[in-house]
DOTISE-483037 format. One record per residue: x, y, z of N, C-alpha, C in turn; residue number from 1. Coordinates in Angstrom, 3 decimals, m for minus. Last residue first. Layout:
N
ATOM	X	Y	Z	X	Y	Z	X	Y	Z	NUM
...
***
This chain:
68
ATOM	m3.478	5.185	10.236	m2.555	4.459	9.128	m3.144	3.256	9.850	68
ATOM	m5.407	7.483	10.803	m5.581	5.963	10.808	m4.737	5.378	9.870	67
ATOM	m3.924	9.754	10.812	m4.631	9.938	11.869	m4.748	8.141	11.535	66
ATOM	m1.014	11.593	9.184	m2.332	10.999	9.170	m2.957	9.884	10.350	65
ATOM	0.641	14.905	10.070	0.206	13.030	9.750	m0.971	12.642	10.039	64
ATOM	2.247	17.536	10.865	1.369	16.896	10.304	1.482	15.023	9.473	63
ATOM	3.494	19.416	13.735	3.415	17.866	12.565	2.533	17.699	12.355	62
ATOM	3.442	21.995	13.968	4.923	20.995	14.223	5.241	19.870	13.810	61
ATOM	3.153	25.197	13.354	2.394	23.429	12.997	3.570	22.975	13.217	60
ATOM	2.114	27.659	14.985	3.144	26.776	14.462	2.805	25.214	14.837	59
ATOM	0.429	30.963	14.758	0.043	29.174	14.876	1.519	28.269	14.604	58
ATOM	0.242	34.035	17.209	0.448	32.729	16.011	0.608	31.951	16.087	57
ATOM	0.180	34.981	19.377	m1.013	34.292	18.696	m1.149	34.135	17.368	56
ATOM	2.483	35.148	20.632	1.877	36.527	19.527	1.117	36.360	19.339	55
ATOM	2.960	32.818	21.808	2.860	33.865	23.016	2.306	34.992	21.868	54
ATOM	1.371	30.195	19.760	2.445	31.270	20.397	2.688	32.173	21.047	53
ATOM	0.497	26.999	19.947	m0.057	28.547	19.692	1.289	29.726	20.481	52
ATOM	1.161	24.816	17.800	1.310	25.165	19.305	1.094	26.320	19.007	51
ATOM	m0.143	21.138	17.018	m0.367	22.570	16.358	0.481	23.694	18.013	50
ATOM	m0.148	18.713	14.895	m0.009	19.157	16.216	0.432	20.869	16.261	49
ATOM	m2.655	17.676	13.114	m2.209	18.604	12.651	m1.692	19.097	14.251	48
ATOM	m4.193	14.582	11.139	m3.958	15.220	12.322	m2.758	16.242	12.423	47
ATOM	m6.920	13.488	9.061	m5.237	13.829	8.928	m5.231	14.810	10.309	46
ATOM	m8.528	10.099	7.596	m8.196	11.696	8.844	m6.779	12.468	8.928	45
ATOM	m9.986	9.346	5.319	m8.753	9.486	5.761	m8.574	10.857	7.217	44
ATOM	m11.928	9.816	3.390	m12.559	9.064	4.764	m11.205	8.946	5.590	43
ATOM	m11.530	11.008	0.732	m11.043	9.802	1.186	m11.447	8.987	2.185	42
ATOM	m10.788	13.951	2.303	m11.137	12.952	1.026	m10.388	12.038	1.159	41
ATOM	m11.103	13.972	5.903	m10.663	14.890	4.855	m11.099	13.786	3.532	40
ATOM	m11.293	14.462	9.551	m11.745	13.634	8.218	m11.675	14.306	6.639	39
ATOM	m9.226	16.244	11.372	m10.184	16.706	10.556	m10.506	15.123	9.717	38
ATOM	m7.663	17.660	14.228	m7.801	16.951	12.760	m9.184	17.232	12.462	37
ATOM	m5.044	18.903	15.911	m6.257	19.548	15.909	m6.480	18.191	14.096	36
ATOM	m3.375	18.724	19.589	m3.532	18.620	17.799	m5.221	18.115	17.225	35
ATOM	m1.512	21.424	21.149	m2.815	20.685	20.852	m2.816	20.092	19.289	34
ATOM	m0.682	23.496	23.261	m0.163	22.660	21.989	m1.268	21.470	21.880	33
ATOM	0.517	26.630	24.620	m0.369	26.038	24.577	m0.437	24.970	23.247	32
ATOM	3.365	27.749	26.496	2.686	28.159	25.175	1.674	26.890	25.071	31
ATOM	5.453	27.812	28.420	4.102	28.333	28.338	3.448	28.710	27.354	30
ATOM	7.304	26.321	27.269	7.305	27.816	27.733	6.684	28.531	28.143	29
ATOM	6.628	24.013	28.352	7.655	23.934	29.167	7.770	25.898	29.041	28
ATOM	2.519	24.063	27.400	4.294	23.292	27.225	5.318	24.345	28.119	27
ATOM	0.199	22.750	28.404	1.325	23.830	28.373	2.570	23.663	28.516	26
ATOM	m2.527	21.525	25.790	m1.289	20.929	26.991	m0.371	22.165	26.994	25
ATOM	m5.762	20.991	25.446	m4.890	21.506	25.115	m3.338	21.322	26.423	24
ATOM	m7.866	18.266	25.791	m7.458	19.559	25.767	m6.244	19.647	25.917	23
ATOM	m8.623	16.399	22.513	m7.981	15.892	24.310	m7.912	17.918	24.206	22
ATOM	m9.761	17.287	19.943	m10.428	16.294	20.763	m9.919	16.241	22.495	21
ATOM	m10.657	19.837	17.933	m9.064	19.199	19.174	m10.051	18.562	20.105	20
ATOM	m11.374	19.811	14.461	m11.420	19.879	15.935	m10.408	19.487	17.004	19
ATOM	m11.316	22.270	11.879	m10.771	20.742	12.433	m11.783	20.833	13.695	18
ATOM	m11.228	24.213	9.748	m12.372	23.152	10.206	m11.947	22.135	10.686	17
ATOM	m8.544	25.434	9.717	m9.794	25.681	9.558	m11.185	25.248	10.269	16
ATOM	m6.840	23.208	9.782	m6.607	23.906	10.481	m7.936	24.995	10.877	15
ATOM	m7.582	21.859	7.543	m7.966	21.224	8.762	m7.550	22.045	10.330	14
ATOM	m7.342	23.521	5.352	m8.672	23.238	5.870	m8.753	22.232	7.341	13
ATOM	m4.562	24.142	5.268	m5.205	24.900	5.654	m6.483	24.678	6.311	12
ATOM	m4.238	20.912	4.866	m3.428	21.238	5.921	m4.059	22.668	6.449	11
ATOM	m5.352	20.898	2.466	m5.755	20.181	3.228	m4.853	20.906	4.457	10
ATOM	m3.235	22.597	1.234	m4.947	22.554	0.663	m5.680	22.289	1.807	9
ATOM	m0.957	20.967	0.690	m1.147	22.026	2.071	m2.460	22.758	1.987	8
ATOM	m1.553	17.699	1.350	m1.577	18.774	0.285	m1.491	19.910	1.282	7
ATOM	m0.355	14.526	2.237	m1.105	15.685	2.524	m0.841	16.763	2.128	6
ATOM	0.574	12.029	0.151	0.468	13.063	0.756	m0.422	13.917	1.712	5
ATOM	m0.128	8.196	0.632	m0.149	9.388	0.180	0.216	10.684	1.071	4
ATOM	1.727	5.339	0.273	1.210	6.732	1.263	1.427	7.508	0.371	3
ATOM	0.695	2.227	m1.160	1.507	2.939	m0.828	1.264	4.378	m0.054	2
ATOM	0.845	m1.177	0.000	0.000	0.000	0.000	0.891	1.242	0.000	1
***
């Protein structure tokens, strides 16, 4: 079976329209990190660990797919 990508198409929309299932965790700087997915084409979920920044900007740290 081989793996597919995740498009950054997808990577906007799940950032978009995702959800964060466990709450959110404070990391060591105090910045808040959570990963946020989405069911996307395909029936494939793709999960997006996400940490929010003391500016309240977003930094994606990993993206992968949710049911390999």
């Amino acid at each position: 079976m081989s793996e597919r990508e995740i498009f950054d198409v997808d990577v906007f929309r799940v950032l978009r329209e995702g959800y964060v299932d466990d709450a959110p965790e404070l990391t060591e700087r105090n910045e808040w990190k959570c990963k946020i997915a989405l069911k996307i084409k395909g029936g494939r979920t793709a999960g997006i660990v996400t940490i929010i920044l003391h500016n309240g900007r977003l930094f994606v740290k990993t993206v992968e797919w949710e049911n390999l």
